[in-house]
FIGUDREN-958208 format. One line per 8 residues: number of its first residue (from 0); for each residue y negated, x negated, z of C-alpha. Coordinates in nm, 4 decimals, always signed. Layout:
residues N
NUM> Y:X:Z | ...;
end
This chain:
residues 200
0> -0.0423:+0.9344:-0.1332 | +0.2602:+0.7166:-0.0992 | +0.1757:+0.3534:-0.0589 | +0.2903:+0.1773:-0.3594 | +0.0590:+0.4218:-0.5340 | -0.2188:+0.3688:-0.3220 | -0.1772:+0.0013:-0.3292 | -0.1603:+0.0110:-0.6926;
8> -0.5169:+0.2100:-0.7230 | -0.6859:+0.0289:-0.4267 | -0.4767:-0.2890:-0.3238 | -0.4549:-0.1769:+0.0601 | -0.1110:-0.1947:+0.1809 | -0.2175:-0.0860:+0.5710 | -0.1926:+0.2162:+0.7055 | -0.4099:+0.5389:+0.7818;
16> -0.6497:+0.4837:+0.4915 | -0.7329:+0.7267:+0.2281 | -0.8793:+0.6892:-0.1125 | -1.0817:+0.8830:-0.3930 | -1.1296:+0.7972:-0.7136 | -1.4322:+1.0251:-0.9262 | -1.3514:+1.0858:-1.2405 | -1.6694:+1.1474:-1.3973;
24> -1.8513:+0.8385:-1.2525 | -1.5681:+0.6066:-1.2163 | -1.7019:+0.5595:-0.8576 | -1.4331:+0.5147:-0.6002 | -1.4002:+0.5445:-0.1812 | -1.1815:+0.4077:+0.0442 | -1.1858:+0.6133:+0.3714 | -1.0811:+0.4469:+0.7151;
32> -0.9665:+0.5848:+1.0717 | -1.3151:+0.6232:+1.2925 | -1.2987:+0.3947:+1.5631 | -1.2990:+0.5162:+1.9074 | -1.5942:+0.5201:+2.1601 | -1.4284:+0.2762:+2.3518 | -1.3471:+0.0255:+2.0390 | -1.7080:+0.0492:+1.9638;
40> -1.8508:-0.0669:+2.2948 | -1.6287:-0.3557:+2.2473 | -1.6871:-0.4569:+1.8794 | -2.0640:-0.3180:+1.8977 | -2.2380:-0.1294:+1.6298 | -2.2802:-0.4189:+1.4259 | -1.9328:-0.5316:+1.3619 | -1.8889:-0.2002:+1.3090;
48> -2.0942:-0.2461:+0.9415 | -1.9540:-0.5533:+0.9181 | -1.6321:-0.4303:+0.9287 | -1.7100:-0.1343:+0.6484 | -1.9123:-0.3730:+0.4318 | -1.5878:-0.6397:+0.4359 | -1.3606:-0.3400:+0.3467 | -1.5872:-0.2580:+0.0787;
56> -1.5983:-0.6443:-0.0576 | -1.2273:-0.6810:+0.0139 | -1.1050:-0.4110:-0.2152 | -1.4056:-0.3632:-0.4610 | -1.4534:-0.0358:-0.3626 | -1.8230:+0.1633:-0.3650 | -1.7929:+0.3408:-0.0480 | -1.6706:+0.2894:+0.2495;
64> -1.6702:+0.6638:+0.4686 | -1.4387:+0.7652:+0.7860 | -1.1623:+1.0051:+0.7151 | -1.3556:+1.3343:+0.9220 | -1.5716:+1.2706:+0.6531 | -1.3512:+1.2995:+0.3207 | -1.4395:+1.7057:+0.2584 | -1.8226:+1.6837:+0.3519;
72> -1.8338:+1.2845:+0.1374 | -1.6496:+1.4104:-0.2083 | -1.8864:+1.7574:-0.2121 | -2.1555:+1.5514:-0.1989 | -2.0471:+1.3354:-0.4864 | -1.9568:+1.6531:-0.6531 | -2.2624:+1.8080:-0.6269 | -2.2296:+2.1282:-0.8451;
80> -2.2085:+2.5087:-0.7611 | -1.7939:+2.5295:-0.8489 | -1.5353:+2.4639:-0.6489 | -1.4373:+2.0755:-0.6644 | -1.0968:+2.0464:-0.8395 | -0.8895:+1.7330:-0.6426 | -0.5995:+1.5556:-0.8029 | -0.3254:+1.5004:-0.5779;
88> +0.0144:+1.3182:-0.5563 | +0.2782:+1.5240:-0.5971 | +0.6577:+1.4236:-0.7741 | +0.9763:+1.4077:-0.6283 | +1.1083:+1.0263:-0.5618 | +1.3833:+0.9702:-0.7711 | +1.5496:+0.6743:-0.5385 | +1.5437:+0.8879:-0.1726;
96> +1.4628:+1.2779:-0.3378 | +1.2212:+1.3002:-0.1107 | +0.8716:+1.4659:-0.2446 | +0.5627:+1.2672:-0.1489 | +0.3327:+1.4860:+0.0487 | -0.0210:+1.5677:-0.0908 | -0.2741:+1.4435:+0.1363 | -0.4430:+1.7066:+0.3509;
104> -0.7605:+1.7077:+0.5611 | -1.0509:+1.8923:+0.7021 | -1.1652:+2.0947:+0.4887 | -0.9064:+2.1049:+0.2321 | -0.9386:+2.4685:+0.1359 | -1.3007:+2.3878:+0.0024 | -1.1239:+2.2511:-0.2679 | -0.9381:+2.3370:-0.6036;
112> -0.6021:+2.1509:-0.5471 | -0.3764:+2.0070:-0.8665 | -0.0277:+1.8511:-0.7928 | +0.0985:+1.8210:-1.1539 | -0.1464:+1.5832:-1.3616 | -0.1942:+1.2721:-1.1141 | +0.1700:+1.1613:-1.1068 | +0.2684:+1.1238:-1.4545;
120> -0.0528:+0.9696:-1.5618 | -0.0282:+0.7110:-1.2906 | +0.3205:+0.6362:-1.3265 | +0.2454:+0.5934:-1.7007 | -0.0226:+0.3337:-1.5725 | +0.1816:+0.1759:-1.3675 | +0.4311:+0.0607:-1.6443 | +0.1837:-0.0925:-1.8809;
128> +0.0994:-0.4176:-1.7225 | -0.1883:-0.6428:-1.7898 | -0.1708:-1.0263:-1.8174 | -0.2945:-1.0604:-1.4783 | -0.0502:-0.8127:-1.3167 | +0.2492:-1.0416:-1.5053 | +0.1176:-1.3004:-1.3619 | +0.1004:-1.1863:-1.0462;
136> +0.4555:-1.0524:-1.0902 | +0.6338:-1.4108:-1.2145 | +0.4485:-1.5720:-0.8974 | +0.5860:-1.3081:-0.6459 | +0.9217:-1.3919:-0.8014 | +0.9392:-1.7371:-0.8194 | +0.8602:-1.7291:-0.4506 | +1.0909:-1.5039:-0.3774;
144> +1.3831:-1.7032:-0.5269 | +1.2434:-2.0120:-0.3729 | +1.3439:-1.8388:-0.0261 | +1.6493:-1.7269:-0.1581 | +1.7225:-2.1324:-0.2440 | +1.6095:-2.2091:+0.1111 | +1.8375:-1.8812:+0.2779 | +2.1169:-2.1024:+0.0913;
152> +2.0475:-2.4585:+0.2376 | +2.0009:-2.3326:+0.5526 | +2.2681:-2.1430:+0.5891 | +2.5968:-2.2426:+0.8255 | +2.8802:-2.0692:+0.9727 | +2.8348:-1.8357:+1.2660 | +2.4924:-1.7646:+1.1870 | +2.3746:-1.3901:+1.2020;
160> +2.1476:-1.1406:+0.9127 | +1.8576:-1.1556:+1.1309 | +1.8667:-1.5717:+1.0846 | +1.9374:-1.5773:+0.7637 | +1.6403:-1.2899:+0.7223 | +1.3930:-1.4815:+0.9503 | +1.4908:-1.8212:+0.6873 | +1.4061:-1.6062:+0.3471;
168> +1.0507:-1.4400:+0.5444 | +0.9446:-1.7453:+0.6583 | +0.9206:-1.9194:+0.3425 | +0.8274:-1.6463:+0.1387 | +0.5253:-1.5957:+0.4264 | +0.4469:-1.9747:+0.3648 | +0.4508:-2.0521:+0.0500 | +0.3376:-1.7394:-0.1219;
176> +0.2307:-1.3951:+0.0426 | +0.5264:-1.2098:+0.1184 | +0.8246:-1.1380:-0.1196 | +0.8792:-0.9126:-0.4613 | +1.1992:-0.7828:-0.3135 | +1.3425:-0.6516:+0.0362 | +1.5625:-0.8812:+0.1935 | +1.9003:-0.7802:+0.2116;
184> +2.1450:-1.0390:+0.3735 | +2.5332:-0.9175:+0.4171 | +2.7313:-1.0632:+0.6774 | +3.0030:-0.7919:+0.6901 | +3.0356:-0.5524:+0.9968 | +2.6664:-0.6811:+1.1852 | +2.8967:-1.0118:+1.2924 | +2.8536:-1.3705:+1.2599;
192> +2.9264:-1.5550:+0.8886 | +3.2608:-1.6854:+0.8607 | +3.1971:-1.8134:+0.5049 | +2.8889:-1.9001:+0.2922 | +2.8607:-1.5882:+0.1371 | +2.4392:-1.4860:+0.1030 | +2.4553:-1.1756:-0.1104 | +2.0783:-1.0410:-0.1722;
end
């Protein structure tokens, strides 16, 4: 799923997690990498539930399962004789035209696959926001344009992007966490400024 969809549904923003989302019970799963052998003799068994039951607490989720087991975890919440239908991500981006690739696993041909009903209703979703998700939106802004203030006081002749980049992500990183926007700082041709000129 790409990530600003993911992070929408389940509020992760790291990588090599899955999610699932049942329909009928309104249940949902987050599914995470399975740690090596190796990791576990170091964190022990233990932290190892920790770990699952602070992912689970983290991002109000009702499962917490390892991605071998995504086929073998949504039959079993399935649990009838027909062939499980999944809704899957599937629309073409309209910034790069790239498509974003359906997720596939183990044990994906167990499964009844639909790539033309998730997209539109969760893009629909997506631009209805609630008071809380203004909120949250006016705060990641004003932060944002509190580093672009501080990119501007700090900024002197001769100095490079990556200075002027470092300025805006430190503040933003400080004082709020992270940015709305990308950075974007144009100095010409990669060299030094010659004038004040912070274009973002």
């Amino acid at each position: 799923m790409d990530e600003s969809y993911f992070a929408y549904l389940f509020g992760v923003k790291e990588t090599s997690f899955y999610g699932a989302i049942d329909i009928a019970t309104r249940k949902s799963i987050l599914f995470v990498t399975r740690l090596l052998a190796g990791y576990i003799l170091v964190l022990g068994e233990a932290n190892l539930l920790e770990y699952f039951n602070y992912l689970k607490e983290a991002f109000m989720v009702n499962m917490v399962c390892c991605t071998d087991e995504i086929a073998e975890v949504l039959h079993a919440h399935h649990g009838g004789s027909e062939k499980p239908v999944l809704f899957l991500l599937h629309e073409q981006n309209t910034d790069s035209n790239n498509f974003f690739k359906p997720t596939e696993c183990k044990g994906m041909e167990e499964f009844e696959t639909d790539l033309s009903v998730l997209h539109p209703i969760l893009t629909e979703c997506r631009a209805i926001k609630s008071d809380a998700e203004l909120s949250l939106i006016r705060y990641a802004n004003d932060v944002s344009s509190e580093a672009h203030v501080e990119a501007m006081r700090n900024m002197r002749a001769g100095m490079f992007e990556i200075q002027l980049r470092k300025i805006f992500l430190h503040h933003a990183n400080t004082n709020g966490d992270g940015c709305s926007i990308t950075c974007i700082c144009s100095t010409g041709g990669n060299r030094p400024l010659k004038t004040e000129i912070w274009h973002c």
